[in-house]
gemmi code that builds the backbone of each chain (N, CA, C; Angstrom):
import gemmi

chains = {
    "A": [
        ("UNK", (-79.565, 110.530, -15.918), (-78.816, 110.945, -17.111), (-79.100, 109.989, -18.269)),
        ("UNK", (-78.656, 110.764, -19.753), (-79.245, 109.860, -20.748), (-77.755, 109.432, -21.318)),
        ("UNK", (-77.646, 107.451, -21.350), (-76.540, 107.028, -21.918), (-76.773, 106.534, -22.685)),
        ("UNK", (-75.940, 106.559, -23.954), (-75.909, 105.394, -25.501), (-74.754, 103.817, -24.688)),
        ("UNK", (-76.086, 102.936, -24.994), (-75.569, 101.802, -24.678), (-75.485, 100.836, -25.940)),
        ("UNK", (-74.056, 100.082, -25.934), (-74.269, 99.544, -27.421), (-73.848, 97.969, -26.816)),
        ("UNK", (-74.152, 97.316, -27.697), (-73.524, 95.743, -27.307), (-73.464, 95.073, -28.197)),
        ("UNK", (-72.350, 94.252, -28.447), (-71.748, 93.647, -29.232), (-71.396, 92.455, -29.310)),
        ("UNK", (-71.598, 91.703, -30.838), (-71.257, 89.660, -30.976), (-72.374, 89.555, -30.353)),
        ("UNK", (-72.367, 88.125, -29.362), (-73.606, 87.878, -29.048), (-74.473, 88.268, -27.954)),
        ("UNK", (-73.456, 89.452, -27.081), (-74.539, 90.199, -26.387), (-75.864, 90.851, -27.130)),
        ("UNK", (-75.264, 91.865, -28.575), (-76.126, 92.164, -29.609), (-77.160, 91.103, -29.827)),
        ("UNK", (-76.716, 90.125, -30.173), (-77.939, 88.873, -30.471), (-78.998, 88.403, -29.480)),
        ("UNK", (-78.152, 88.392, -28.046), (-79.041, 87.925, -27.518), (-79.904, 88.491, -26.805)),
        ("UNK", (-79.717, 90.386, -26.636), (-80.615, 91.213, -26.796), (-81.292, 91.682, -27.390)),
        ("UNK", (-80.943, 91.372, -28.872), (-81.407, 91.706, -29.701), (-82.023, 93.010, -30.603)),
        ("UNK", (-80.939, 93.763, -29.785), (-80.511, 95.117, -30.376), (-78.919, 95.821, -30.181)),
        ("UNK", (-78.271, 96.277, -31.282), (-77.191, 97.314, -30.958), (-76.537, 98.332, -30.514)),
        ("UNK", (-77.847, 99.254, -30.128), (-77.844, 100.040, -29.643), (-79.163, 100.610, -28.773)),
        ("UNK", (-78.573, 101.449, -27.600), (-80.286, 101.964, -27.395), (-79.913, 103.256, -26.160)),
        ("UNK", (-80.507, 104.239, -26.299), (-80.164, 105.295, -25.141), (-81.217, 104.583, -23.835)),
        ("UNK", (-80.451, 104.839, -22.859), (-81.121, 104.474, -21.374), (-81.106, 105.773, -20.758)),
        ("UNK", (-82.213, 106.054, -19.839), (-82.032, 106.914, -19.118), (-81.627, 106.181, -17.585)),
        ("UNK", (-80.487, 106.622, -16.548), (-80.053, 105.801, -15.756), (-79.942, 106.698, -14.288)),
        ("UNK", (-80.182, 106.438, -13.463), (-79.080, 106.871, -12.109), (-78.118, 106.076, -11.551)),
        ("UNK", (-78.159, 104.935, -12.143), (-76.682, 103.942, -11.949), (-75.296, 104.974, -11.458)),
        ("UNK", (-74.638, 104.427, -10.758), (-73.708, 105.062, -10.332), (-72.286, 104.703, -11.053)),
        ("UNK", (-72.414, 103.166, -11.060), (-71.344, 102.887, -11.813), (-71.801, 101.547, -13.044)),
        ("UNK", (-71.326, 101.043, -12.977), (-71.417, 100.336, -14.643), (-71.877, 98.716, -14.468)),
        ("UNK", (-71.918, 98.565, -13.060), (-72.304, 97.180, -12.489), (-73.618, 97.656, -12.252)),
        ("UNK", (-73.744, 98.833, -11.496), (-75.598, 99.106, -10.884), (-76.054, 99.075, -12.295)),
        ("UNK", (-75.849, 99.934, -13.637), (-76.052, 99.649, -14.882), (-76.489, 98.655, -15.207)),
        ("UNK", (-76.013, 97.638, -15.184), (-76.180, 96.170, -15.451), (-77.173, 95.845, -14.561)),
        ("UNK", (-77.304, 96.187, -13.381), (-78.123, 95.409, -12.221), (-79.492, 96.177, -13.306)),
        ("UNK", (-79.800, 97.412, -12.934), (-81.196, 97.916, -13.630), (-81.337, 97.708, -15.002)),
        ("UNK", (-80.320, 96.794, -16.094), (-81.307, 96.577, -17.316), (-81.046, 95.200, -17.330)),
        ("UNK", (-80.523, 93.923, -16.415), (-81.128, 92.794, -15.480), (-82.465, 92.608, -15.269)),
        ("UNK", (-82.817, 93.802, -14.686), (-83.980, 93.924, -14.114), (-85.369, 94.166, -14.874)),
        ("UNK", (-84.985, 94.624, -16.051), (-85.979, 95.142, -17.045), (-86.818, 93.611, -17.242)),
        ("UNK", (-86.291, 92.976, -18.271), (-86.527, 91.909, -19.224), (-85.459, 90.715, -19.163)),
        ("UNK", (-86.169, 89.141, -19.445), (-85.521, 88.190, -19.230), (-84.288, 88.106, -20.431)),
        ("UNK", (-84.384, 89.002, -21.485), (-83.510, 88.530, -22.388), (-82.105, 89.509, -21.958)),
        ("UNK", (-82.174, 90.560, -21.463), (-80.925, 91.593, -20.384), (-80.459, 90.446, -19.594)),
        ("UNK", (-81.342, 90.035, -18.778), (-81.078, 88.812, -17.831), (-80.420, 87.942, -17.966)),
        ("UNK", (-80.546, 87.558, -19.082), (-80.006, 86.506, -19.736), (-78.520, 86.627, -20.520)),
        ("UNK", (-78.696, 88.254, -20.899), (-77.303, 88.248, -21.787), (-76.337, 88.755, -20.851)),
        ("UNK", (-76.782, 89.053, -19.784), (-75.676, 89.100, -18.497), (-75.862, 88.195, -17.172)),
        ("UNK", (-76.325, 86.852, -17.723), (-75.974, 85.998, -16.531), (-74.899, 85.379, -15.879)),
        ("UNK", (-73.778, 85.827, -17.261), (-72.316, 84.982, -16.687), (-71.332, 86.266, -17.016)),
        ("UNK", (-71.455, 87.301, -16.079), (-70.424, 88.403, -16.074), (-68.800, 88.436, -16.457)),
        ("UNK", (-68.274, 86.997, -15.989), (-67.209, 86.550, -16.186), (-66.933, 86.854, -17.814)),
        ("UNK", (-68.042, 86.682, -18.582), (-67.922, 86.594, -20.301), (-68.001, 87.942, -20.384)),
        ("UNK", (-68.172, 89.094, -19.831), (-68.457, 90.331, -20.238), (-67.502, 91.843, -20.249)),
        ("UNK", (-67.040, 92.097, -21.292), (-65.980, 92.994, -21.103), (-67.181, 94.685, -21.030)),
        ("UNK", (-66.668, 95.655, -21.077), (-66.882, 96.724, -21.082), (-65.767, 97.827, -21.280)),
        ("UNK", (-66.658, 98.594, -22.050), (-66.234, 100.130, -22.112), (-67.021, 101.316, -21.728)),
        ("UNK", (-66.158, 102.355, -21.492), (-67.017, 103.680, -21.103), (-66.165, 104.658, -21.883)),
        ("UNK", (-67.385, 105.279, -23.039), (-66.661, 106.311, -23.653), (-65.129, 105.613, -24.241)),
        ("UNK", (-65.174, 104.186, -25.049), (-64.461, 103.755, -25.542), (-63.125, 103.443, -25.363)),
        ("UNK", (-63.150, 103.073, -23.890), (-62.113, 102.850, -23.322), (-62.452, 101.730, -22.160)),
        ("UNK", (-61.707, 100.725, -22.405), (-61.609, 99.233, -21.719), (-61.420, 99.766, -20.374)),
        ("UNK", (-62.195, 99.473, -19.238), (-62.651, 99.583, -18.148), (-63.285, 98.423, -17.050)),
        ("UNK", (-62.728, 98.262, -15.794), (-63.634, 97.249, -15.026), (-65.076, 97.738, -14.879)),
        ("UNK", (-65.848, 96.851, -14.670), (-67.206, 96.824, -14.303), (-67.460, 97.855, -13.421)),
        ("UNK", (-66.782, 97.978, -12.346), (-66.812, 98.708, -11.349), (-66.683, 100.159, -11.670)),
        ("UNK", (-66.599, 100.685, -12.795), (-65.696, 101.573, -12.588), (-67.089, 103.378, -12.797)),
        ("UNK", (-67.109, 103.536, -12.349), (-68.319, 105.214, -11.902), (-68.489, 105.244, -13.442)),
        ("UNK", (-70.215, 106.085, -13.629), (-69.929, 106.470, -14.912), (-69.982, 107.804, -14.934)),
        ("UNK", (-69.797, 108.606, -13.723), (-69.106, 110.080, -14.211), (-70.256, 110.910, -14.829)),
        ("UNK", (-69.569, 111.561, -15.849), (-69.913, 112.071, -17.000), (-70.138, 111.637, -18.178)),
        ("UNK", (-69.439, 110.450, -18.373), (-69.790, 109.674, -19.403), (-70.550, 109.471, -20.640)),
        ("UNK", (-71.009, 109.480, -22.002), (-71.908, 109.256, -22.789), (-72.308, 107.689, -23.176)),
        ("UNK", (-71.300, 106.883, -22.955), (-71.188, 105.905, -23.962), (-70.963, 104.402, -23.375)),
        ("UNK", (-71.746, 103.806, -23.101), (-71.022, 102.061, -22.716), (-71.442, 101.425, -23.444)),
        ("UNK", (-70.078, 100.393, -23.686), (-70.189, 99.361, -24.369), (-70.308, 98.077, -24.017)),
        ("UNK", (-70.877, 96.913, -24.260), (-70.335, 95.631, -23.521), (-70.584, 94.649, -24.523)),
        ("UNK", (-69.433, 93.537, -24.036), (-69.022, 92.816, -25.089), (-68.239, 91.677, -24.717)),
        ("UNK", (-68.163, 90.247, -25.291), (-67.428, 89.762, -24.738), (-65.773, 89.843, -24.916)),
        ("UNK", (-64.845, 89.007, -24.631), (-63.838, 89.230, -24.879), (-63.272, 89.049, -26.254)),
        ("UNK", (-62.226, 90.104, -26.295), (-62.047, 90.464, -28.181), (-61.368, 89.124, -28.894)),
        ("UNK", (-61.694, 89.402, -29.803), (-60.836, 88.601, -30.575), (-60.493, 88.776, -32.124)),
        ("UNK", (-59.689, 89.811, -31.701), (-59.022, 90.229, -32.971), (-57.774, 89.368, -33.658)),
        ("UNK", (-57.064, 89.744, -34.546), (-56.014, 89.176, -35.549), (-56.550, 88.474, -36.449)),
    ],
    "B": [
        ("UNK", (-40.210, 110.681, -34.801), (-41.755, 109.617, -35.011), (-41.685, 108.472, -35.840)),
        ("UNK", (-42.158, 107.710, -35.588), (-42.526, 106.863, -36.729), (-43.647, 107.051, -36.969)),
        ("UNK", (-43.521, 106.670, -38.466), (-45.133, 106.969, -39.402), (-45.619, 106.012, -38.714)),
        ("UNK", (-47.330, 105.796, -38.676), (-48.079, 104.791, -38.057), (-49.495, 105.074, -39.446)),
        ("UNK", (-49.510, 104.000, -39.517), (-50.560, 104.055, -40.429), (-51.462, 102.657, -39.714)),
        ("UNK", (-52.985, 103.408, -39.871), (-54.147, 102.472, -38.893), (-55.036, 102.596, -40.263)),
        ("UNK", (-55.831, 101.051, -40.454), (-56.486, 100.620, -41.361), (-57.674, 99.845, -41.117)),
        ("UNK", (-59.331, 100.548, -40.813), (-59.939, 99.416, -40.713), (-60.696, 99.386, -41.677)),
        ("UNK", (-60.773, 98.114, -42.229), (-61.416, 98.153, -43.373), (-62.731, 97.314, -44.139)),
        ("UNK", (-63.614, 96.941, -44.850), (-63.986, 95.980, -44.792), (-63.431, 95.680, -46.471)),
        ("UNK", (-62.512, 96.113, -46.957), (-62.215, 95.663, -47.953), (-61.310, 95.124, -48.235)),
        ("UNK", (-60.575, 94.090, -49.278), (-59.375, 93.357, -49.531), (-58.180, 94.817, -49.128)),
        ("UNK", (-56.765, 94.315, -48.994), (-55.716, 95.517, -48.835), (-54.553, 94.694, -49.887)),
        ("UNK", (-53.949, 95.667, -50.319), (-52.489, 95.218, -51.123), (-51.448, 95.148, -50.150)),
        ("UNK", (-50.950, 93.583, -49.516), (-49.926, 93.748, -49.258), (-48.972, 93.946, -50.125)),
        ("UNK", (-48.541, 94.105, -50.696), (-47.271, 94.479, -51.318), (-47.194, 95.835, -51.530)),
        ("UNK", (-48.205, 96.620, -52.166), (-47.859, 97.812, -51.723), (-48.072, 98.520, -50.259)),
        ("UNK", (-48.736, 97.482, -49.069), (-48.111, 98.086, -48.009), (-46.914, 97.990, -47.781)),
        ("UNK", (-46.027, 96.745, -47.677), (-44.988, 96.349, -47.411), (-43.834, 97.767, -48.064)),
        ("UNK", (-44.178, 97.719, -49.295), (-43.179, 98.825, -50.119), (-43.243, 100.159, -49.264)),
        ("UNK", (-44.694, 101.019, -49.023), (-44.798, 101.775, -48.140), (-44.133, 101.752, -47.038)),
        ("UNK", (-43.952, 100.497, -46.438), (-42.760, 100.173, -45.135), (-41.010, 100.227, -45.739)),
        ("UNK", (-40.936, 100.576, -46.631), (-39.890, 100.624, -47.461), (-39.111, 101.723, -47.750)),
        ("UNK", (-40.106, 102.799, -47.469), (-39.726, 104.289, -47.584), (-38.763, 104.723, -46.869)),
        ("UNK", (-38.349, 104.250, -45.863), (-37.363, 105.055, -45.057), (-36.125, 104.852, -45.923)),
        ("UNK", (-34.827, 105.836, -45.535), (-33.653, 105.637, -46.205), (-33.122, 104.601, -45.415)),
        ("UNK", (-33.096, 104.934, -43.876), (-32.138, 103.958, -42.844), (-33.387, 103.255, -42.484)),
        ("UNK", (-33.887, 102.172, -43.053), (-35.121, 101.165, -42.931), (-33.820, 99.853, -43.453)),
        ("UNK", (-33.803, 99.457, -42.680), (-33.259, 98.409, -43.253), (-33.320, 96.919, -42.643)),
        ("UNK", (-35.039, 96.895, -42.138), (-35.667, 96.053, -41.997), (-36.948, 95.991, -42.025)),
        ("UNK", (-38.571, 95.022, -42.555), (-39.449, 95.470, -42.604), (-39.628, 94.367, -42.054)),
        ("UNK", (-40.739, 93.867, -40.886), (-41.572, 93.074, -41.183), (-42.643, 92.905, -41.409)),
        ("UNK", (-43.492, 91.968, -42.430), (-45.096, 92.279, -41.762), (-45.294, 90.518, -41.892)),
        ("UNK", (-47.027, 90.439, -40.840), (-47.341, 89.494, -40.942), (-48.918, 89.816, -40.865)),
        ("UNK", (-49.289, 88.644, -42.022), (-50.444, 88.573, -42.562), (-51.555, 87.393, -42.166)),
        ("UNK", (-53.042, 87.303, -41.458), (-53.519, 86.626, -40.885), (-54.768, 86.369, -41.774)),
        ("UNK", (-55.409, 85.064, -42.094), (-56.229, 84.936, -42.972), (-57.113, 84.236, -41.972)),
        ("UNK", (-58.267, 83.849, -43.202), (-59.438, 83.010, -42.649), (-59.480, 81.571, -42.691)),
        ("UNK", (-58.677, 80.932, -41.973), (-58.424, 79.606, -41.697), (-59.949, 78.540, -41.849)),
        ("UNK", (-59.652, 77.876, -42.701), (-60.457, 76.456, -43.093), (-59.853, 75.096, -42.516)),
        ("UNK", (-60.431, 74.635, -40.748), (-59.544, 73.911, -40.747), (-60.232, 72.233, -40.663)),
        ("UNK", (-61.746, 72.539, -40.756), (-62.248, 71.304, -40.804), (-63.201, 71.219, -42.260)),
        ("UNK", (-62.530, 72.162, -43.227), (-63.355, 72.029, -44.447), (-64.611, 72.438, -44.233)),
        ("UNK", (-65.258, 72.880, -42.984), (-66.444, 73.288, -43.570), (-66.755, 74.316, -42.572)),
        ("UNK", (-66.214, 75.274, -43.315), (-66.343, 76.847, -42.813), (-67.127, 77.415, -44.077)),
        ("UNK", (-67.861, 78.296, -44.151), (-68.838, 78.846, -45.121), (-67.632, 80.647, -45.366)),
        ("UNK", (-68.025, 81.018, -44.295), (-67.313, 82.121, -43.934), (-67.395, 82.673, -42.589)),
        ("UNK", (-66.557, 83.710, -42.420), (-66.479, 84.300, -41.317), (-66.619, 85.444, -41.173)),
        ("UNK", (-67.376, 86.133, -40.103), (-68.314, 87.435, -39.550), (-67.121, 88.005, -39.107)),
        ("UNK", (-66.935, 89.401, -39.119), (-65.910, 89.796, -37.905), (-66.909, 91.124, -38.060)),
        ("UNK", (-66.691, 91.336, -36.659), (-67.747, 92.533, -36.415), (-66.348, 93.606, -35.650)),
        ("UNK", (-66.935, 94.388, -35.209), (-66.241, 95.720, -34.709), (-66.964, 96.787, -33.941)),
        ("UNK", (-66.204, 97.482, -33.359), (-66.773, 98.662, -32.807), (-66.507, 99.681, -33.281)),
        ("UNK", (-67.111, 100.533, -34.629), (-66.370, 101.378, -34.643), (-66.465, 102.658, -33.929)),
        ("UNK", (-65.297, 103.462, -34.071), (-64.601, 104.172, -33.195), (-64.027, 103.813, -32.060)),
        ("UNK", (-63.976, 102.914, -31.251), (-63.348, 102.349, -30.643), (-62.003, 101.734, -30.780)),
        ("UNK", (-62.578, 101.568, -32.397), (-61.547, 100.053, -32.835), (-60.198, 101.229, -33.002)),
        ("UNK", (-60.625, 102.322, -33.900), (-59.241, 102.963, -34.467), (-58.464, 103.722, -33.146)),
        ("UNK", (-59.274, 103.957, -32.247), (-58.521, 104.784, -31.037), (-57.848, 103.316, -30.259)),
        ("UNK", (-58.383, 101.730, -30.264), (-57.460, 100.776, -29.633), (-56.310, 100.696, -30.453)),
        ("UNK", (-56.664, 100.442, -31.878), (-55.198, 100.307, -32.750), (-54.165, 101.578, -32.795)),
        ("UNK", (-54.533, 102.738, -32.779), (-53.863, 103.725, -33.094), (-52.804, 104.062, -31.350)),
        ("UNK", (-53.369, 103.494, -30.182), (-53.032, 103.024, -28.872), (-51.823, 102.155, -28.910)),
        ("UNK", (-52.232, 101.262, -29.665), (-51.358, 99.836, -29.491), (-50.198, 99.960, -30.343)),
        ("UNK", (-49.993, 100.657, -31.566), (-49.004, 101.028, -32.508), (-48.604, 102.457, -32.090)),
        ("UNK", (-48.923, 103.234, -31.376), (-48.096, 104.417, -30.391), (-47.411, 103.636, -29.018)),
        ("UNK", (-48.150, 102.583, -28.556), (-47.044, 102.081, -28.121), (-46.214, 101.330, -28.247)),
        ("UNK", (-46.043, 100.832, -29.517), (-45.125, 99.344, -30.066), (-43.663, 100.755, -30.836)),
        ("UNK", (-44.798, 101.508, -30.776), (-42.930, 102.785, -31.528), (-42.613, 103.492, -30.373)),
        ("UNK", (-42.994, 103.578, -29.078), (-42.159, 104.289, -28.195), (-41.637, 102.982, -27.407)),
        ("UNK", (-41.385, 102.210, -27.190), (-40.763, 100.640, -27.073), (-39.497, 100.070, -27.628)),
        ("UNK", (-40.001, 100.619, -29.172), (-38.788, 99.928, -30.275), (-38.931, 100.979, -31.166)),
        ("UNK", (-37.219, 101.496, -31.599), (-36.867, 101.992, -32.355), (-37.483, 102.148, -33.739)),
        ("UNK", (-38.658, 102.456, -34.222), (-40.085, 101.900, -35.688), (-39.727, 103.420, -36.239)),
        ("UNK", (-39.146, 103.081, -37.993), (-39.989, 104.036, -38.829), (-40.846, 104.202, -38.925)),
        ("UNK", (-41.847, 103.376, -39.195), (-42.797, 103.125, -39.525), (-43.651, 101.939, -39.196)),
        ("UNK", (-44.652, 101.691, -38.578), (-46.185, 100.417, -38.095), (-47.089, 100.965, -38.965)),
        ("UNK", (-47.334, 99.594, -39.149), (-48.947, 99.531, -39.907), (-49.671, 98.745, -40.113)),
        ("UNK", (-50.793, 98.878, -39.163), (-51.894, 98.170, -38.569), (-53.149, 98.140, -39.656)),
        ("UNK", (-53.456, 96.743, -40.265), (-54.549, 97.028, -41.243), (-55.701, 95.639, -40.913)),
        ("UNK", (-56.945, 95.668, -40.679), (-57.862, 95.273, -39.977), (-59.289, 95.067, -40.772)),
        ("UNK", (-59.436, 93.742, -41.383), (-61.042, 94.042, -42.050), (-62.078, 93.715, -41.222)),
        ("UNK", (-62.853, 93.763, -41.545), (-64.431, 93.501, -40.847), (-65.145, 93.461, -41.815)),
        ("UNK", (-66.369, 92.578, -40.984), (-67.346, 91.928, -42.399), (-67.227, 90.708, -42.574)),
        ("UNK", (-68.337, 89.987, -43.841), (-68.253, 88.262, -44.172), (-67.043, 88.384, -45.297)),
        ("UNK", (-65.980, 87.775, -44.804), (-64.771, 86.931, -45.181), (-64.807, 85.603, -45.276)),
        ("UNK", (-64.105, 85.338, -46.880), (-64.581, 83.772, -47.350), (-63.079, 82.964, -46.797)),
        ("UNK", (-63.032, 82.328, -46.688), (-61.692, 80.877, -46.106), (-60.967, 81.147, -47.226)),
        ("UNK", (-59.851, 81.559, -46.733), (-58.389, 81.620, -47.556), (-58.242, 83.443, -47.547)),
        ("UNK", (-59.557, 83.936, -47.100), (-59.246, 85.771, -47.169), (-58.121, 86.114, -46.302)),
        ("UNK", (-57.397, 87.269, -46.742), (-56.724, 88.247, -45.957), (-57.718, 88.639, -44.529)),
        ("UNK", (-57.601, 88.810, -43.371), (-58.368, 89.002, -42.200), (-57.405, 90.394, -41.987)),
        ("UNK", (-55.968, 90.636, -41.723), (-55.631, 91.695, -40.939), (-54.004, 91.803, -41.759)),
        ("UNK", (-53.479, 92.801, -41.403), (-51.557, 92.639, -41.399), (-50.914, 94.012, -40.355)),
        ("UNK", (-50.001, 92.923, -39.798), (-49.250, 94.281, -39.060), (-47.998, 94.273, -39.878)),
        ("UNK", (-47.455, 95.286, -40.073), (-45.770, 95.723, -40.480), (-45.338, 96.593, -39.604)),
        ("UNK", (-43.698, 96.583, -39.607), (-43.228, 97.396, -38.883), (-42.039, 97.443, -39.721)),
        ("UNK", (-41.188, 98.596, -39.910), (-40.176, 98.924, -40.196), (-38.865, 99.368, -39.333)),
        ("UNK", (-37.718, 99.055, -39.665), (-36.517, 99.842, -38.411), (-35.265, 99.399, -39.405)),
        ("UNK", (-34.320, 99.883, -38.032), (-32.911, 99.857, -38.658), (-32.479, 98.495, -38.960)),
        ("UNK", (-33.030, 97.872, -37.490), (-32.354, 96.348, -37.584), (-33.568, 95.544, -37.503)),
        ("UNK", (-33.109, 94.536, -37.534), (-34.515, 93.054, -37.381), (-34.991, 93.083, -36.283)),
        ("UNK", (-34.322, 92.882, -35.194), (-34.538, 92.607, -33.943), (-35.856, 93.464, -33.411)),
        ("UNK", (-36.114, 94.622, -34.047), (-36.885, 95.656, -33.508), (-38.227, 95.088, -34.177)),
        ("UNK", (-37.893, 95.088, -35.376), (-39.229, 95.046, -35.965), (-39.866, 93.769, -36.138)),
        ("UNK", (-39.076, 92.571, -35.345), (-39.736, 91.148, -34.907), (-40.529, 91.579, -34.124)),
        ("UNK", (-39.799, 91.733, -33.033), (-40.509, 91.945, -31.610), (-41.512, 92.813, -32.031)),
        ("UNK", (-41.401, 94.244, -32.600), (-42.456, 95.004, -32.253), (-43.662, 94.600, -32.851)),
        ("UNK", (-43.683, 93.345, -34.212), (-44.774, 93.076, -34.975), (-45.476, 92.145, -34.257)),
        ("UNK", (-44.465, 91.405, -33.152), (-45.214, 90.146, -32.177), (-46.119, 90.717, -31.235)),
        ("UNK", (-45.160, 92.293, -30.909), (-46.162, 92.765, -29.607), (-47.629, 93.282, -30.924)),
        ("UNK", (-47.685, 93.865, -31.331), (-48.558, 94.033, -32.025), (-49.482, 92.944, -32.481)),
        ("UNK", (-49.055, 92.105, -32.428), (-50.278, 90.756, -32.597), (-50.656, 90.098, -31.612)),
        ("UNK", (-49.574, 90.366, -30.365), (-50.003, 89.790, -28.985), (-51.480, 90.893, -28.407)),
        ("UNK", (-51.261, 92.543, -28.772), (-52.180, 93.028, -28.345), (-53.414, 93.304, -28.808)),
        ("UNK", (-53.348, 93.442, -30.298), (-54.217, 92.802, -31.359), (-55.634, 91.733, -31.182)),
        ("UNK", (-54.682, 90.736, -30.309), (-55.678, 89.325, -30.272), (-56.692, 89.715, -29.188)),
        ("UNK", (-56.760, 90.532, -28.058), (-57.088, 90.842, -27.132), (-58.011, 92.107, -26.681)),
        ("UNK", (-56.877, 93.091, -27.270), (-57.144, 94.747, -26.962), (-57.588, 95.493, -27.560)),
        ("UNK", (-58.046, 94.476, -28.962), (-58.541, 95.396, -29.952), (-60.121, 94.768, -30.348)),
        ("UNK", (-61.122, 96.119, -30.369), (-62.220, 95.736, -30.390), (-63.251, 94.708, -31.786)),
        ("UNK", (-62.650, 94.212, -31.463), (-63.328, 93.135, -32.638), (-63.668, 91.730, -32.402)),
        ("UNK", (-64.941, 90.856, -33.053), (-65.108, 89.645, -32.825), (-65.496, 88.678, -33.896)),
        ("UNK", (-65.251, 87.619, -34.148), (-65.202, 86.539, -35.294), (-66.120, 85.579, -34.794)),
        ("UNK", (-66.995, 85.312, -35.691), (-67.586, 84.536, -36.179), (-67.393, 83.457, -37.012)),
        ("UNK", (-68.096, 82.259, -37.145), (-67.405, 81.118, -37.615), (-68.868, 80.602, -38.263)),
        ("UNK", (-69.262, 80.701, -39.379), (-70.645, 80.221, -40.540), (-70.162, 79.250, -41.391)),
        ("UNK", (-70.720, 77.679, -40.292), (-70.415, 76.759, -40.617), (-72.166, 75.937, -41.430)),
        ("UNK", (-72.167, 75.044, -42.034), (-73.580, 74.211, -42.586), (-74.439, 74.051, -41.003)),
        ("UNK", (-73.619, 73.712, -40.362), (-74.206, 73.417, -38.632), (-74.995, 75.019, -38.289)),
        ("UNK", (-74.312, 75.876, -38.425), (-74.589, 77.215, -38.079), (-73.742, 78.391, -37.737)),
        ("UNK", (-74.031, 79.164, -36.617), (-73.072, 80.128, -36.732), (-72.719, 79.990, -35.622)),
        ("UNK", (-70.983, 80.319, -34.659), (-70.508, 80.447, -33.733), (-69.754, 81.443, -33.283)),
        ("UNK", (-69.857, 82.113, -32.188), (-68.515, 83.204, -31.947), (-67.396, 82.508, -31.420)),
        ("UNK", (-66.152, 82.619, -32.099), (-65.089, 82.187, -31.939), (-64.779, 82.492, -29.789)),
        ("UNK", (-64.393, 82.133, -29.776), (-64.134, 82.435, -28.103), (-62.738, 82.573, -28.066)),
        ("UNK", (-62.739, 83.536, -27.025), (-61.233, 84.211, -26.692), (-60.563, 82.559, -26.088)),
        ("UNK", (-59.067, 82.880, -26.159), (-58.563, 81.685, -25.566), (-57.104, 82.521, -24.315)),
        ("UNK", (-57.688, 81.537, -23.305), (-56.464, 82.253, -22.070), (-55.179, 82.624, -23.037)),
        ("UNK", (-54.728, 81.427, -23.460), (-53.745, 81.742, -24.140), (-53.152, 83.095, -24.608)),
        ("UNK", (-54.502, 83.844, -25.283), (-53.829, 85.140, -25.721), (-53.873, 86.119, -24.756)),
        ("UNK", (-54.675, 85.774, -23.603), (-54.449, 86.899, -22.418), (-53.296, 86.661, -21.992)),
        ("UNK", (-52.756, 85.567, -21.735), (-51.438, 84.851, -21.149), (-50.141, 85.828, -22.021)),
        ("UNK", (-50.829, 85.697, -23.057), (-49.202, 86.161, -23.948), (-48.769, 88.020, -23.653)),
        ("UNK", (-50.015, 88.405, -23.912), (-49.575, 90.125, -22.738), (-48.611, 89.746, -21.372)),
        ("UNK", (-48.507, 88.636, -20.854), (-47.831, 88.543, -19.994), (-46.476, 89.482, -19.932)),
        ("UNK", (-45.655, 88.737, -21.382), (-44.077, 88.710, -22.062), (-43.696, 90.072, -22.093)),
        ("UNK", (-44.950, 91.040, -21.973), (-44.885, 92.566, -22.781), (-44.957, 93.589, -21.030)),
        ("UNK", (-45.058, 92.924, -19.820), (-45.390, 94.096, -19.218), (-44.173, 94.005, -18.030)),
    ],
}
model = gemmi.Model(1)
for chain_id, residues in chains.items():
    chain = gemmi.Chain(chain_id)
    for i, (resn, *xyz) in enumerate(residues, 1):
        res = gemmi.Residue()
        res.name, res.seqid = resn, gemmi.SeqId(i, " ")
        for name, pos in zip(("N", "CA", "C"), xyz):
            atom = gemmi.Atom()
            atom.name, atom.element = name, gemmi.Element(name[0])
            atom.pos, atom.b_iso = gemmi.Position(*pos), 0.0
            res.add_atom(atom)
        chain.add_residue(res)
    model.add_chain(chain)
structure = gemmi.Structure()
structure.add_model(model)
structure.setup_entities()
C-alpha cells in the first residue's frame, strides 16, 4: 500500500525531507520504521533512539505498535512542545 | 455549548479584543486568559522556530478545548497558537476561557495549558549566535496531565 509519511523538528532535519509517499507492507508502524531503518544510514539514524519518537496515524497520537489498517498518513516526531 | 474558538496562526493576535470576545456572554462573569511569549533568558536568543503539523494541530486543539467545556461549566475557550520565526518578547500562544464563576475558568485555562504543552502538535526552536536547538520536552509537563485524569 501507498502511505504519506511526514516527519517533523529534527526528525525532518535529520532526514532531510518532510514528506515522502512509501510504498509499504509493514503491518504496523514499528515494522514501518524497521523497513525505512533499513533503507539508508540517515532513517537509521533519525530513529536510533525510539524513546525520542512520538507518532501519528491519520493524525491521531498513537503507540508505535499500533496496525496501520487502512490508514493514509504517518507522522513522526519527537515529543511536542507546545505553549 | 460553549463557543470554542481555535486559532493557528503565524501572525501577531489582539489580545484584547480576544479577551472582549470572551466577554460576550450575559451570565459570563468570569474570563480568564493567559498569554505565553518568547522568553529571552540568557540574552542571547536571536529567535524562535515553532513549527507545526498542520491539520493535525487544529483537530489536537479543537480536542483539547471540547474537552476543557464538557469538564467545566465554559461559555466560551479560546485557543490561539502561532507558528513560525518569533522574535524574544513575541506573543507565542493564549488560552481564555469564560464562565459564571472563577473557579471554572482557572482550572479550565490550566487544563488547557497542561495539555497544550504536550498534546498539541507543535515544536520550538531556540536560534541562538551558537546555533540552532530544539527545545526538548521536559517530564515535568508529561507529569502535570497527571492532576487531570
Amino acid at each position: 500500500m501507498k502511505l504519506q509519511v511526514l516527519y517533523f523538528a529534527w526528525l525532518r532535519e535529520r532526514i532531510g525531507l518532510g514528506r515522502e509517499e512509501v510504498e509499504t507492507q509493514a503491518a504496523t508502524i514499528a515494522d514501518l520504521v524497521a523497513e525505512l531503518r533499513a533503507r539508508e544510514d540517515r532513517y537509521d539514524l533519525a530513529f536510533s533512539d525510539m524513546a525520542a519518537v512520538r507518532c501519528a496515524l491519520d493524525q491521531e497520537l498513537v503507540p508505535i505498535d499500533t496496525p496501520l489498517g487502512t490508514a493514509r498518513e504517518v507522522a513522526f516526531f519527537p515529543p511536542m512542545t507546545g505553549g | 455549548m460553549a463557543d470554542l474558538r481555535i486559532l493557528v496562526t503565524a501572525d501577531d493576535f489582539d489580545l484584547g479584543a480576544e479577551a472582549a470576545r470572551l466577554e460576550a456572554g450575559a451570565d459570563t462573569g468570569a474570563v480568564v486568559t493567559f498569554t505565553g511569549r518568547v522568553r529571552d533568558v540568557d540574552g542571547g536568543l536571536r529567535h524562535m522556530e515553532i513549527e507545526h503539523y498542520p491539520g493535525m494541530t487544529e483537530v489536537a486543539l479543537t480536542r483539547i478545548a471540547e474537552e476543557a467545556a464538557a469538564r467545566w461549566s465554559l461559555a466560551a475557550v479560546t485557543i490561539v497558537h502561532r507558528h513560525g520565526r518569533l522574535a524574544p518578547g513575541a506573543r507565542i500562544m493564549m488560552v481564555g476561557t469564560a464562565s459564571r464563576h472563577r473557579e471554572a475558568a482557572f482550572e479550565a485555562a490550566s487544563f488547557l495549558m497542561d495539555y497544550l504543552k504536550s498534546r498539541a502538535p507543535f515544536w520550538k526552536k531556540e536560534v541562538t549566535a551558537e546555533g540552532a536547538e530544539w527545545v526538548a520536552a521536559k517530564d515535568s509537563d508529561e507529569d502535570a496531565l497527571d492532576r487531570w485524569t
